[in-house]
N, C-alpha and C positions, 0 to 999 in steps of 0.2 A: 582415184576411186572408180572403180564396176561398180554400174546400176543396169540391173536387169530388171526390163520390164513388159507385163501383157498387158494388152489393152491401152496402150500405148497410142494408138492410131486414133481411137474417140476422143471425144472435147477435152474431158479432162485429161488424160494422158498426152494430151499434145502441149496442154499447158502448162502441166508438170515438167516437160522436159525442156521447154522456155526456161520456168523459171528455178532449176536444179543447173540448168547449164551456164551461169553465171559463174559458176566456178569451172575457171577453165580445168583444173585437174580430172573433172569427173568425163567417164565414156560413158556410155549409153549401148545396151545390147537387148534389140527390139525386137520382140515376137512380133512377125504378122502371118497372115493370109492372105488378103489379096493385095494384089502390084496398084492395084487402082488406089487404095489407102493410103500405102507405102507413098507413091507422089504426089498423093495430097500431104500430107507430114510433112514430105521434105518441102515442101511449098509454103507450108505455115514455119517452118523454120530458118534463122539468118544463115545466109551460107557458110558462114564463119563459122557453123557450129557442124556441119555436115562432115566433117573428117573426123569426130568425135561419135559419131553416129552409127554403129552396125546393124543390120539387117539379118535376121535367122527367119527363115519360112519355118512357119507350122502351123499347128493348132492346138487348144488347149485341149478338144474333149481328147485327144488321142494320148500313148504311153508318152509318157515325157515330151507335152507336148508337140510329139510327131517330130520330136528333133533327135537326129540319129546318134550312134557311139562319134562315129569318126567329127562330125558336130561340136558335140561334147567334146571331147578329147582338146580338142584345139580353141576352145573358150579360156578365158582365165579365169580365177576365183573370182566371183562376182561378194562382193562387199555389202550389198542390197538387192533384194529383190524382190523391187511393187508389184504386184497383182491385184489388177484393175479390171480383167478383163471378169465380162459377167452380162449374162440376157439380163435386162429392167422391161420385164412384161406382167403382166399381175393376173395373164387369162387362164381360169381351170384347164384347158382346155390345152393348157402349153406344158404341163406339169412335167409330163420326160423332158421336154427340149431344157427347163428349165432345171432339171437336176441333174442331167450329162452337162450343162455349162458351168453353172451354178458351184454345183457339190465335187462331181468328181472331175471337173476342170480345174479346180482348188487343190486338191487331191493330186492330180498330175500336174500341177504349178506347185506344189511341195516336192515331189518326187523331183521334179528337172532342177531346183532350186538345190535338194542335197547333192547331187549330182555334180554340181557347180564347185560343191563348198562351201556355199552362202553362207554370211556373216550374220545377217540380218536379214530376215523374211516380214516383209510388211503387209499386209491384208487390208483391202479396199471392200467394208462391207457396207451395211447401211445402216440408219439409224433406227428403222422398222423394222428389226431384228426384236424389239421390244413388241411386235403382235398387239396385241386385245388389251392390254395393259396400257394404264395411263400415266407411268413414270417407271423410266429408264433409268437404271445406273450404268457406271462401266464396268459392266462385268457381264461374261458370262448368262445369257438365258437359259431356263431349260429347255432342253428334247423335247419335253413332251408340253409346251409353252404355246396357246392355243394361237395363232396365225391368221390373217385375214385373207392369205392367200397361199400357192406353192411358191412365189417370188422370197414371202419373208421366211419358209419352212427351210428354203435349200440355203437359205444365205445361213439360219442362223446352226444349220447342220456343218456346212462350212468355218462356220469360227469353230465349233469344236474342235474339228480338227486340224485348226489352225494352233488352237491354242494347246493342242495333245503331243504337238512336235516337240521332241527335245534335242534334237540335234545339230539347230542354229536357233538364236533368238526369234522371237515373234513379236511382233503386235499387231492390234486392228483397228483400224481407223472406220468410224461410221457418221459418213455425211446424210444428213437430213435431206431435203427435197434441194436436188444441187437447181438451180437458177439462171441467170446468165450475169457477167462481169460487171461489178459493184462501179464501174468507171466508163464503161463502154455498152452496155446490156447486150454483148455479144453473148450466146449461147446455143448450145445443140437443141435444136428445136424439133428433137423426134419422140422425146416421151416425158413422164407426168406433167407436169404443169404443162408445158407445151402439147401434150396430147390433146390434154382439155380442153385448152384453146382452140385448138384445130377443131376439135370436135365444134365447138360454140360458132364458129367462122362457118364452117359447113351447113350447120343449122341455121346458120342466117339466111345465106344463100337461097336455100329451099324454100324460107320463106319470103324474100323480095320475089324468086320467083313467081310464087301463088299471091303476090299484091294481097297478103294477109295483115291486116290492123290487130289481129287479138294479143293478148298478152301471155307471156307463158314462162310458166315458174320451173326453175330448181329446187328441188327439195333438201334443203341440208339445215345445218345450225349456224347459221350467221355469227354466232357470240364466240364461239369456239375460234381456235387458231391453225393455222397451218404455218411447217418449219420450215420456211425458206430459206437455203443457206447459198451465196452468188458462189460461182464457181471459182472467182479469184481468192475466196475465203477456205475453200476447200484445198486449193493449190498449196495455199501457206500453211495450213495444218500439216499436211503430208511434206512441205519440202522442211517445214521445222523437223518433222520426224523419223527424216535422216542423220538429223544429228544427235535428238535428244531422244525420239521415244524408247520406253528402254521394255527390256524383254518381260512378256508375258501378263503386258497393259492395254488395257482397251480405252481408244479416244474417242467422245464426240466433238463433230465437225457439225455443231446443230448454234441454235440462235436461240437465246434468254431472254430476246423480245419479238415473239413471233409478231406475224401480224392478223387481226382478226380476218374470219373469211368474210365478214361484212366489209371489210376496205379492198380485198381480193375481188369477190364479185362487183363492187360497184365499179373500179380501176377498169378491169377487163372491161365490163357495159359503157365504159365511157371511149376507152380505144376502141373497142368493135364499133361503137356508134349503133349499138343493139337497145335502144329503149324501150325494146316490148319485152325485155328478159327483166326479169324479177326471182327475189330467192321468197322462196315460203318456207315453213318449219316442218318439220317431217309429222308433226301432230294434223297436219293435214293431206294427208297422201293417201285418204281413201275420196278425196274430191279431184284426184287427179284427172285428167282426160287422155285420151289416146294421143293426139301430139305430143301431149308434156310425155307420157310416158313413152313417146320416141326421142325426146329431147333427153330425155334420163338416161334413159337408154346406151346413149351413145355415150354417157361417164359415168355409168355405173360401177366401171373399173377403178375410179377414182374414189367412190365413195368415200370407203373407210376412212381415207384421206380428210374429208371436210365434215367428218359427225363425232369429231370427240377432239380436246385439245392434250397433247401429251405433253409432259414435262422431262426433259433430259438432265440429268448432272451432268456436266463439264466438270469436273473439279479437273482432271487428272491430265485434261488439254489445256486449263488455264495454266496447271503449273510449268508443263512443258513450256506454253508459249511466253509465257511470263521469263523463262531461263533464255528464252531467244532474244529477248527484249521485244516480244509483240503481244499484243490484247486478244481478246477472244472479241466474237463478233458484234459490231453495232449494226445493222441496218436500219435505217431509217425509210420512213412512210415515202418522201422523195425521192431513195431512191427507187424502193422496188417500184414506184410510176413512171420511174424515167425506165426501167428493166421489162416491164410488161406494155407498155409503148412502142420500144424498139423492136417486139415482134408483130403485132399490128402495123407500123408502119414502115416495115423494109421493101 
């Protein structure tokens, strides 16, 4: 079996081809950009699996992802192809960078995919394709589906026209707030949840430096939930849905027992070893002060993320995974402590 895939070089794409290459029949045919990526990959990978492994330079915003005819020509029909690759930034301020990656990097990851022959086109989107609305189906949002930012506008313009192809199967996989590993709490620690963290780590800083005692609050809703899903959980949704998902299905990779942002904030305040952080209720954010509002400040990108709890169906990933012989997700309060420790204490 050909598996072609972008994005392939980030956390989850690394792990995806860990755990797809267990079957010795399947090759691997890797979009990258830089060489420095590329050696890290082959580094996270057994060597045993590195002659199975090919290497194509490009990139997605360009025509067929910047991969030429003679390229092409000499590829074989690719059987699947993930497309993973995608900016996760939430800033107004990014809105082109994030719809040259986004939308018409999708766009030209279809285009290089018929190209191929593809069999099966898979799509790596998210589960905040759902915007301002407090419960997701799988299916299809609308266009005109009001968004919390341009991060969820380009993704969910991108299903469209993922799911408008009719000249190889589709489907689209949307993970919730991906995590780090249900067994190890490895994880990519450059954005959401680990943004936040960062950001809360830095604010402390500033303030041991100023030998400050006061107390200083978050402003969100404690009661509500955030969808954490560990990245090993995300792996198994997509490598089951090389075999089962079938065309023109949308999956969630989300979790049916989130955890409250009250056990999130207080987890976090006990690894930072932050006592002076407190959450307050957004009913009180005209007693804010000018520190907290630098403290906010710096996760106000996050917001949306901790002021409402959304509800996802799974039906249509439980059945999938159910035909694989595997369950849809448990996490447990234990682990994600032992998962939000391991970035505090590395």
């Amino acid at each position: 079996m050909n598996i072609f895939l972008t994005g392939a070089t980030g956390f989850v794409g690394a792990e995806l081809i860990k755990s797809l290459s267990k079957d010795a029949q399947k090759h691997f045919y890797i979009l990258y950009r830089s060489e420095q990526k590329k050696t890290l990959l082959l580094e996270k990978l057994d060597p045993q699996f590195h002659s199975r492994i090919h290497f194509i330079h490009g990139d997605i915003t360009n025509e067929f992802c910047g991969v030429n005819d003679q390229v092409i020509s000499n590829l074989p029909q690719m059987d699947k192809f993930y497309h993973l690759a995608a900016l996760v930034k939430f800033n107004f301020e990014l809105a082109n960078e994030l719809y040259q990656i986004n939308y018409i990097g999708t766009k030209h990851a279809l285009d290089l995919a018929e190209r191929l022959h593809t069999k099966h086109f898979i799509y790596v989107s998210t589960a905040y394709t759902v915007g301002e609305k407090n419960k997701a189906e799988e299916t299809l949002h609308s266009l005109e589906s009001p968004t919390h930012n341009p991060y969820e506008a380009t993704k969910i313009r991108a299903e469209h026209i993922v799911a408008q192809r009719e000249t190889m199967a589709t489907s689209i996989i949307r993970p919730a707030i991906v995590i780090g590993d249900s067994k190890t709490g490895e994880a990519d620690s450059n954005f959401t949840l680990y943004g936040f963290m960062k950001a809360l780590k830095v604010f402390k800083r500033k303030i041991e430096r100023q030998h400050d005692n006061k107390i200083y609050r978050l402003f969100g809703n404690a009661s509500h939930t955030s969808n954490f899903v560990p990245v090993d959980y995300v792996v198994d949704v997509l490598t089951v849905a090389s075999d089962y998902a079938e065309n023109h299905k949308i999956y969630h990779a989300t979790n049916n027992h989130p955890p409250s942002n009250e056990f999130i904030f207080q987890t976090i305040k006990k690894h930072l070893d932050f006592q002076q952080l407190e959450v307050a209720p957004l009913s009180e954010i005209n007693t804010i002060t000018d520190d907290e509002r630098v403290l906010n400040s710096f996760i106000d990108v996050f917001a949306p993320y901790f002021s409402k709890s959304i509800e996802f169906n799974d039906d249509n990933t439980a059945a999938m995974m159910q035909k694989a012989g595997q369950s849809t997700l448990k996490l447990s309060e234990d682990t994600l402590d032992m998962i939000i420790g391991k970035y505090f204490n590395k």
